[in-house]
GUMI-687554 format. One record per residue (C-alpha): residue in three letters; x, y, z. Coordinates in steps of 0.2 Angstrom, whole numbers, plus 5000, padded with zeros to 4 digits. Each point is the difference from the previous one (the first is absolute). Example, Ala and Ser with C-alpha at 12.3 -4.5 7.8 and 13.67 -1.06 7.14 Angstrom:
<nodes>
Ala506249785039
Ser500650174997
</nodes>
This chain:
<nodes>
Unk502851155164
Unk501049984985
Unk499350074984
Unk499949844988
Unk499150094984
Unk500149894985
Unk500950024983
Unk499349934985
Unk500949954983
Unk498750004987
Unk500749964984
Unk499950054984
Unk499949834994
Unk501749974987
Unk501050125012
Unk501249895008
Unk498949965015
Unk500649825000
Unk501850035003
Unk499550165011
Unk498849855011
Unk501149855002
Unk501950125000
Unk499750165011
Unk498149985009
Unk500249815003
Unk502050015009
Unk500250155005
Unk500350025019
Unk499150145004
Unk498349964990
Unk498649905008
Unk499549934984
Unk498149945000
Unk499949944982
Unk499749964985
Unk501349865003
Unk500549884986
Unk499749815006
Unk498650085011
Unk498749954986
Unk499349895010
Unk499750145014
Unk498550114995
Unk500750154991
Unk501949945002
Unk500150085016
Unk501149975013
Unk499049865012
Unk498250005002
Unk499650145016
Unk500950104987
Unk498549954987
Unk498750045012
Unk500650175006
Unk500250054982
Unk498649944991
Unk498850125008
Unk501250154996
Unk500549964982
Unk498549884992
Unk498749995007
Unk499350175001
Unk498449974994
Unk499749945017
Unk500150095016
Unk501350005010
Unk500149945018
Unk501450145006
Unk500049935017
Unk500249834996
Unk501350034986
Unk501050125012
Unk500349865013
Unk500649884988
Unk501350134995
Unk500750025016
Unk499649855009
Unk500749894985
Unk501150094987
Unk500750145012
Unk500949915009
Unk501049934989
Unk500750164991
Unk501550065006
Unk500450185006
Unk501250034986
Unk498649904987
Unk498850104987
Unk498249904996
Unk500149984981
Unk498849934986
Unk500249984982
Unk498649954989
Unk499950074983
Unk497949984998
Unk499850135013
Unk500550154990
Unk498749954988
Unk498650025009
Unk498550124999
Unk500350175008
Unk498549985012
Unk500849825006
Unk501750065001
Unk499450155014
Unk498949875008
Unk501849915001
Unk501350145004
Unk498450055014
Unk500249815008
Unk501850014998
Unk500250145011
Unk498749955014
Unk500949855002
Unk501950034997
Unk499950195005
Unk500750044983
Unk500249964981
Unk501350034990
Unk500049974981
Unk501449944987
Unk499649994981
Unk501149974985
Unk499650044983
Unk500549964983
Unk499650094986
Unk498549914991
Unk500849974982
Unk501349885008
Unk498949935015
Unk498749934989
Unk501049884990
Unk500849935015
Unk498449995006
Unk499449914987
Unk501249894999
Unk499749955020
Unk498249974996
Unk500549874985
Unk501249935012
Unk498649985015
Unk498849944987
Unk500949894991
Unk500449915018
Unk498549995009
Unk498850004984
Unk498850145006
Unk498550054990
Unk499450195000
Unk501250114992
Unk500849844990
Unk498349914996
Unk501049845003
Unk501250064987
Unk502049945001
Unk500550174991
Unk499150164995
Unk500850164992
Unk500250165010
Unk498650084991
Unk498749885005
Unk500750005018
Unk500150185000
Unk498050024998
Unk499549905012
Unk501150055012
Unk499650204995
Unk497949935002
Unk500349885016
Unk501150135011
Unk500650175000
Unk502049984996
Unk500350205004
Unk499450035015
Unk501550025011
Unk499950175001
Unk498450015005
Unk500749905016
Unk501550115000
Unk498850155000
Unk498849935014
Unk501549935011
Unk501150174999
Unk498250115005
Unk499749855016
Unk501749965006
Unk500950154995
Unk501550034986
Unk501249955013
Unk499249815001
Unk500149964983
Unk501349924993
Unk500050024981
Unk501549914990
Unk500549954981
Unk500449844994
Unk501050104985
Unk501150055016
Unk500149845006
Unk500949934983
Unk500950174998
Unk500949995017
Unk499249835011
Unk501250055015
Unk499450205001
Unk498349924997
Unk499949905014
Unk500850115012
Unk498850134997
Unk498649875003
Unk501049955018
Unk500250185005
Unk498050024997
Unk499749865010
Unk501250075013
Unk501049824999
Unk502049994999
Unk500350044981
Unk501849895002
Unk499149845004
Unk498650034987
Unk501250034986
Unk500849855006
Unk498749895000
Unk499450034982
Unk501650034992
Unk500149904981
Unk497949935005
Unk499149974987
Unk498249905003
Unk498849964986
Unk501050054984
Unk499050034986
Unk499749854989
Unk501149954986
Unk499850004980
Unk499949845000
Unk498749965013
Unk498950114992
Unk500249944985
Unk499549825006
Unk498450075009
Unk499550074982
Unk500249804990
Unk499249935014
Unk498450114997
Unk500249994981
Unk499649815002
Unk498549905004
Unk501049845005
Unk501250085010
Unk498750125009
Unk499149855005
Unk501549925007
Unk500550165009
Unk498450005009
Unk500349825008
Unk501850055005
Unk500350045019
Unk500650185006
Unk501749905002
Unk500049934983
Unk499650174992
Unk501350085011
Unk501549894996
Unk499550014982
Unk500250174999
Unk501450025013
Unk501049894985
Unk499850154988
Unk500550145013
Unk502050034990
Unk499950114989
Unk499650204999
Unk498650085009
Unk498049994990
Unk499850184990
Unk498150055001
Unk499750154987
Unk498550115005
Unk498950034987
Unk499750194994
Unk498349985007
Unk500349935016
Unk501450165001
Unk498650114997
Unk498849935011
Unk501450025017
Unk500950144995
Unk498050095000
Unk499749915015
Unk501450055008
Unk500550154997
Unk498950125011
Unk500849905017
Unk501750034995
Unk499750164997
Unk499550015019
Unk501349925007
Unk501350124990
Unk499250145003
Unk499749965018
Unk501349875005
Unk501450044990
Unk500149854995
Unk501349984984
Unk498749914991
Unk500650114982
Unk501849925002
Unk499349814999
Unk499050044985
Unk498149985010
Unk498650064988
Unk499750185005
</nodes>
């Protein structure tokens, strides 16, 4: 039987996992790609179609429940299996899953393997002092859309520091190498992909053809495919700016609020010229990741050789 194990692309979140998603995973020849798929919004999860939902769901999400092994493993080759060519890899990407809890991401890499007969794992990172204000600027962005409370408190606009504390007391921003660790001691060094966004600006081509030799796919073709791609660029000056004097006034809150997602979207989609947002972190917040931090780097130099030093990661 052909061995089908499954590679999954988990993120880090600002690290160029759209264009990596929708360029290379979604149109390369030689990747079965099971998701997340943009437009598949309506699909549970983004993924693929639906039998690709169900085979999943037990294997990635839902682990608080038990797995029905047999059940799940005649889906995947009654229904999915079939479908992958000889030449094909299985891949998924979903950023969420590399910010699990240790004891959940076993129980997940353990499923993985029962059902695909193998898990690999491909990461990127970034380092922190640049990550989080892209970061933050996505969550204004997502907020000022869909006008979620939680973080925001039903806010158009808050500064970094605010959002910084209750992102720091709602979910641990730091523990990829915690996954890195686990994934290496359960899979092997040779099944985890590790990759740097700072390489990814410094040379795009080198970056992705590294990424394509990891996943064992033609390089050629996956330069190719995301050659000049850019998805989700960071918000402009302007925009931001605009976020900011809509929260700063009472009438024009209120009239944000009643707006539709479309209306809120074309208003700032008419402010998009202009340079790039600049988000300075705050002495404190610098402290507080570079303390955080530090120690995981420090691993993964030490350990992985990783030139963490050269792009300027708290160590």
């Amino acid at each position: 039987m052909k061995e089908t194990p499954l590679l999954l692309h988990v993120g880090l979140e600002k690290t160029g996992s759209s264009t990596l998603q929708e360029t290379l995973l979604y149109k390369h020849p030689q990747v079965h790609y099971l998701g997340k798929i943009k437009g598949n919004d309506s699909k549970q999860k983004s993924c693929l179609d639906e039998i690709t939902y169900r085979i999943l769901d037990p294997i990635l999400w839902n682990l608080d429940e038990p797995m029905n092994t047999e059940a799940t493993l005649a889906l995947f080759h009654d229904k999915l299996l079939p479908s992958v060519s000889e030449d094909q890899i299985l891949v998924g990407s979903w950023e969420g899953l590399g910010s699990q809890a240790i004891k959940a991401q076993i129980e997940m890499l353990n499923r993985t393997q029962a059902i695909f007969g193998g898990c690999r794992i491909m990461i990127t990172l970034r380092n922190p002092l640049s990550r989080l204000p892209s970061l933050y600027l996505q969550n204004l962005y997502g907020n000022f859309m869909k006008q979620k409370k939680g973080i925001f408190d039903s806010h158009d606009y808050v500064d970094i520091e605010t959002w910084f504390s209750k992102r720091m007391s709602n979910e641990k921003l730091f523990t990829y190498v915690d996954f890195i660790q686990s994934s290496i001691e359960q899979l092997g060094r040779e099944n985890v992909g590790i990759f740097l966004f700072e390489e990814l600006k410094e040379d795009p081509n080198a970056y992705y053809k590294s990424i394509c030799e990891f996943m064992g796919i033609d390089s050629e073709i996956g330069v190719s495919l995301t050659q000049n791609k850019h998805v989700n660029p960071r918000m402009s000056e302007e925009q931001l700016t605009y976020m900011h004097s809509i929260q700063s006034s009472f009438f024009k809150r209120s009239l944000n609020s009643f707006r539709s997602v479309k209306s809120r979207k074309n208003a700032l989609r008419a402010k998009k010229s202009g340079p790039p947002a600049k988000v300075i972190l705050t002495d404190h917040i610098i402290q507080k990741v570079s303390d955080a931090s530090r120690e995981g780097h420090r691993w993964l130099v030490e350990n992985l050789n990783l030139p963490l030093e050269r792009y300027g990661y708290p160590l």
